[in-house]
N, C-alpha and C positions, 0 to 999 in steps of 0.2 A: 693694438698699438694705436695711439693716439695721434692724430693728423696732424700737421704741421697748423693750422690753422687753430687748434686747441691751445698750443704751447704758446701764442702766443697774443697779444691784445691786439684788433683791428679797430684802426682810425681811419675812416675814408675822407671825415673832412679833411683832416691833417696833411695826408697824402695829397692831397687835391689843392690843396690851398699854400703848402709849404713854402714853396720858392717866391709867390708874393708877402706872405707873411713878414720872411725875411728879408726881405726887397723895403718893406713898409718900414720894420723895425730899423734898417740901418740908416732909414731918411731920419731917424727921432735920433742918432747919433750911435744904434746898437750894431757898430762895427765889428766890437769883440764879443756879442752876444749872439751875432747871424755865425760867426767863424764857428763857436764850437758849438753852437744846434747843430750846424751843416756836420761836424763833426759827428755828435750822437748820432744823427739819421743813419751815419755809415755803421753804426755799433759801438761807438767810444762811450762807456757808461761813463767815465769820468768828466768828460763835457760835458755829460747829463747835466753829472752834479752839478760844474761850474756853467754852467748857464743858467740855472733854478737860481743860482746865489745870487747871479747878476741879476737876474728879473727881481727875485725878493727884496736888494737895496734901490732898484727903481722904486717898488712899491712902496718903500720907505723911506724915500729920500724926502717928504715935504707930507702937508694935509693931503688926504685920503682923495681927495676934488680935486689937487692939483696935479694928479696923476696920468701923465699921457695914457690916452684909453691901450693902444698898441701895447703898454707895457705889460698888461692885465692879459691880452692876448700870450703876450712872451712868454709869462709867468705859465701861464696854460699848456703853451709847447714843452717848456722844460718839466714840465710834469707828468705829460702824457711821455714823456722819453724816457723822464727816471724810471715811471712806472713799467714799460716796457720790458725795461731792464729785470727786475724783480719778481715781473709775472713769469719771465721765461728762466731765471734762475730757482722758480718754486716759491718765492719769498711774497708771498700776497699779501699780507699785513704788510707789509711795508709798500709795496704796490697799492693799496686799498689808500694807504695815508698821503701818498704824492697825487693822488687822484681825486681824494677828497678836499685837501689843499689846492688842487686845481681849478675843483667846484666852488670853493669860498673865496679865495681870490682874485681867479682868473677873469678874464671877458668872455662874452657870452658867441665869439664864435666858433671857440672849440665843448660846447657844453656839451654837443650830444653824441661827441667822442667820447668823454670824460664820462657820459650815465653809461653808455653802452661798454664801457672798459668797466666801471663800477660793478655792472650785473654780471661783468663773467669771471670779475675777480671775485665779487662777495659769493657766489654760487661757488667756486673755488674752493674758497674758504673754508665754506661749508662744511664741502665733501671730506676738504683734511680735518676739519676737526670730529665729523659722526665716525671716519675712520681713526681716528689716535684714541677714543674712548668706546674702540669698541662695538661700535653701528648704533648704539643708545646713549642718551643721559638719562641720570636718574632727578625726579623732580624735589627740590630742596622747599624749606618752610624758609618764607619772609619773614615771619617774627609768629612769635609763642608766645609767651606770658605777657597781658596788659595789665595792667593793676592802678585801677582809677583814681583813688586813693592817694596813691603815690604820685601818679603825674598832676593832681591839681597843684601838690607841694609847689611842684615846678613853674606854674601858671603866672603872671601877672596878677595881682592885688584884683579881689573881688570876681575872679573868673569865676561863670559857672552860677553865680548867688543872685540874679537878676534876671531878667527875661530871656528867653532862647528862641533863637531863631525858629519861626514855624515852618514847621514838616510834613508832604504832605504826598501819599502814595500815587504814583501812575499820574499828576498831573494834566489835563489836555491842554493841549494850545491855547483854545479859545480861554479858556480860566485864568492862564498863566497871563494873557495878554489883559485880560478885564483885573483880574487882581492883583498883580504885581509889578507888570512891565508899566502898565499905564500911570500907577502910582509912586512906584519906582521902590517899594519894598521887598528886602532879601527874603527868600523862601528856599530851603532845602526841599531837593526833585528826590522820592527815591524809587525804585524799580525800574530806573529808565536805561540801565545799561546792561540789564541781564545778557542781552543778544548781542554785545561785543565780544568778539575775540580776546581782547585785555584783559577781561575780567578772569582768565583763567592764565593768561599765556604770560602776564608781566607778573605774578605771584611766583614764576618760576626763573629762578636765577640763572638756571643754566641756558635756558629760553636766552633771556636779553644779553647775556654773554655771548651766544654764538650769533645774532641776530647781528645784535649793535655792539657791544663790548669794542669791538677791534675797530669802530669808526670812528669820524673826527668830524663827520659832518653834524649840522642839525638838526634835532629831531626830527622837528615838521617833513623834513626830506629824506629822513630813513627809512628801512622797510618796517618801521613801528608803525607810522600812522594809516598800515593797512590795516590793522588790529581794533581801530577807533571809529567809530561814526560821525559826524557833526550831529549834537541833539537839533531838531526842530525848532527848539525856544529860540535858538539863534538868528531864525529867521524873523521872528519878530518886529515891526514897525519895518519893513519893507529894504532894508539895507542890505550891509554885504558882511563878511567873515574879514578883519582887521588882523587878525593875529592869532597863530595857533604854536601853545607854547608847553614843555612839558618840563617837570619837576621831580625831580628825583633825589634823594638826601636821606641822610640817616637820622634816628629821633636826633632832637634837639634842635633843627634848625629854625632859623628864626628868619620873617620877613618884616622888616620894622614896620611902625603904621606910616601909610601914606595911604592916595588915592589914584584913581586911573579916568580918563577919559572916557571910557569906552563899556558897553553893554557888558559884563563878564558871568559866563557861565565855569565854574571851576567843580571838574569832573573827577572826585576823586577814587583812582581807581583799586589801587593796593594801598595799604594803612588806613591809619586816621590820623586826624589833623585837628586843632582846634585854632577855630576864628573868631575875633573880638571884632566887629563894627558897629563905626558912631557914622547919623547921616550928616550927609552934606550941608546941613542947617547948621551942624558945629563945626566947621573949621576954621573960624577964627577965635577957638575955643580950646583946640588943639594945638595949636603954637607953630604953626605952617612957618617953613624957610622962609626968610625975605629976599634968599636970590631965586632970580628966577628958572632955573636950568631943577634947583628945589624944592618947588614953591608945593607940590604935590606930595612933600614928605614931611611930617612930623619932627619936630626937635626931641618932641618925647620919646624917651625911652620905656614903655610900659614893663620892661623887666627889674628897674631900678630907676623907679620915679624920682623925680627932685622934686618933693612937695615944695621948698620955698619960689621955687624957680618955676615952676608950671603949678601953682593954686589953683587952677578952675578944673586942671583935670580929673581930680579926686570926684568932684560933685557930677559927673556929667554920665548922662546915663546909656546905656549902650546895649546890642542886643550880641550874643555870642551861642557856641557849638563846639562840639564835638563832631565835624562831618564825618560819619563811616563809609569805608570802602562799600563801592558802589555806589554813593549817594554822589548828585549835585546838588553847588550852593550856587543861586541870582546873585549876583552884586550889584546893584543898579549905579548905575557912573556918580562919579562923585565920592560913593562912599565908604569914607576910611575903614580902613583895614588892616589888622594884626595878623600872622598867620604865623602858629609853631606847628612841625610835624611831633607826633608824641611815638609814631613807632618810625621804624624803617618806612620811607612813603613813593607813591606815582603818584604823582596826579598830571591833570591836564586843563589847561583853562583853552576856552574860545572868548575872544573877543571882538562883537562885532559894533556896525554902526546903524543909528537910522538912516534912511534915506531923508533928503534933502526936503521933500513932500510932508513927508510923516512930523520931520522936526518943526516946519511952517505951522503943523495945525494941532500942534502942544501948546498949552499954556506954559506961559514962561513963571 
């Protein structure tokens, strides 16, 4: 028999911090938002509900900044209540999504309420799903047939017929940093993620179905990015990790061409992908937005050129891939980039920066 403390989710900051919370929120004007939390606390799941509604039109009531911080708090208490509610009704997917809502909306004083409900709802979870199929799943094929031939058909104009990016086994540090970080030239890594986890576990759909399937949070902050490493290259020119983002989509998707600020390592783990880049010497060659919120994207559409309307694009020469599972592509900052998946895909980019030092003693 299972303890009373199993059946249900334990909050100690919440418990600890509850009656000023609400004390706080009724100075910001949440009179009928403190009435029915104090409500849920006693068991009223329908107060749950209707306090979450209340917090969620604060957070919506103006720009994202002009958001009393407390309200962000609020939002967080009505979430860890609805969830409450769910965990001990059995209903964890829906406990899992008022908790992950809580994570992406709320403030950060109820967060490590919110992970510590997270881990004993998603391990929950778990359990009913390897019990409803059985104590196994059986592991599924991400895709079967490629037929290269057929996906050029679908390529951008000239894909393929020009130079390709250079590929080069087990890359070391020091090589990567003298020949291509310093110069700032794309180069395909391969063999460098054999010893990931990924590389077996995100091929399997029932894998990321029971993992992530049922969550609402971010990658970067699922239990995926235990699976993943940070490659080395990324340390590179002495900086830090900017951005860790992951890609998931069925063939055909398309990322139009633009470019990024930032170092990029794109780790592609299931599928293959093909990528068109032109350097950072042509982008006002490319027909860059004039507004500024734009200005890193393309007008052109490389799937359906307008030769009269963008003339120079035709002529302008570019190096392109087929990056295969397993492999990493460099992007060095600045340069534009097209990117279709051709099968079912993962991938994962890092993005980092130089340090402040490193950029001083670049030539400009």
């Amino acid at each position: 028999m299972s303890s009373s403390s199993d059946a249900s989710l334990e909050t100690p900051i919440l418990d600890s911090e509850f009656e000023s919370l609400l004390q706080r929120i009724t100075e910001e004007g949440g009179y009928a938002f403190a009435a029915m939390a104090a409500r849920a606390g006693g068991g009223d799941h329908r107060a749950a509900e209707a306090a979450r509604e209340m917090a969620w039109e604060q957070l919506h009531s103006g720009p994202w900044n002009s958001v009393v911080p407390i309200w962000r708090d609020a939002y967080a208490v009505a979430c860890l209540q609805v969830a409450k509610y769910h965990y001990a009704s059995g209903e964890f997917k829906l406990a899992l999504r008022a908790l992950d809502m809580g994570l992406i909306m709320g403030g950060l004083t109820l967060r490590e309420d919110l992970n510590l409900c997270i881990g004993k709802a998603s391990a929950a979870l778990r359990g009913k799903e390897v019990s409803d199929n059985g104590g196994g799943l059986q592991k599924c094929d991400f895709y079967r047939d490629f037929n290269l031939a057929e996906v050029i058909k679908s390529l951008p104009l000239k894909s393929l017929s020009c130079n390709t990016v250079e590929k080069k086994s087990g890359l070391s540090l020091e090589a990567f940093l003298t020949e291509h970080f310093v110069s700032g030239s794309p180069v395909i890594i391969s063999d460098c993620m054999n010893h990931w986890p990924a590389k077996d576990r995100w091929n399997d759909m029932n894998y990321l179905e029971r993992v992530a399937g049922f969550r609402t949070v971010p990658v970067e902050i699922q239990e995926l990015k235990q699976d993943i490493v940070i490659p080395d290259y990324c340390y590179a020119g002495g900086g830090e990790i900017q951005s860790l983002n992951a890609w998931f989509g069925p063939p055909g998707t398309v990322t139009p061409l633009h470019h990024d600020p930032h170092h990029n390592i794109l780790a592609q783990v299931v599928g293959k992908k093909y990528i068109r880049l032109y350097p950072a010497s042509l982008s006002e060659e490319l027909y860059p937005h004039s507004e500024s919120m734009l200005s890193n994207s393309s007008q052109v559409d490389l799937d359906n050129i307008d030769e009269e309307q963008f003339p120079k694009i035709m002529d302008l020469e570019f190096v392109d891939c087929i990056l295969e599972e397993g492999e990493m592509l460099y992007i060095p900052p600045k340069w534009w980039h097209y990117v279709r998946s051709l099968t079912p895909s993962f991938s994962v980019s890092f993005w980092w920066s130089e340090s402040d030092q490193a950029n001083s003693s670049h030539p400009s």
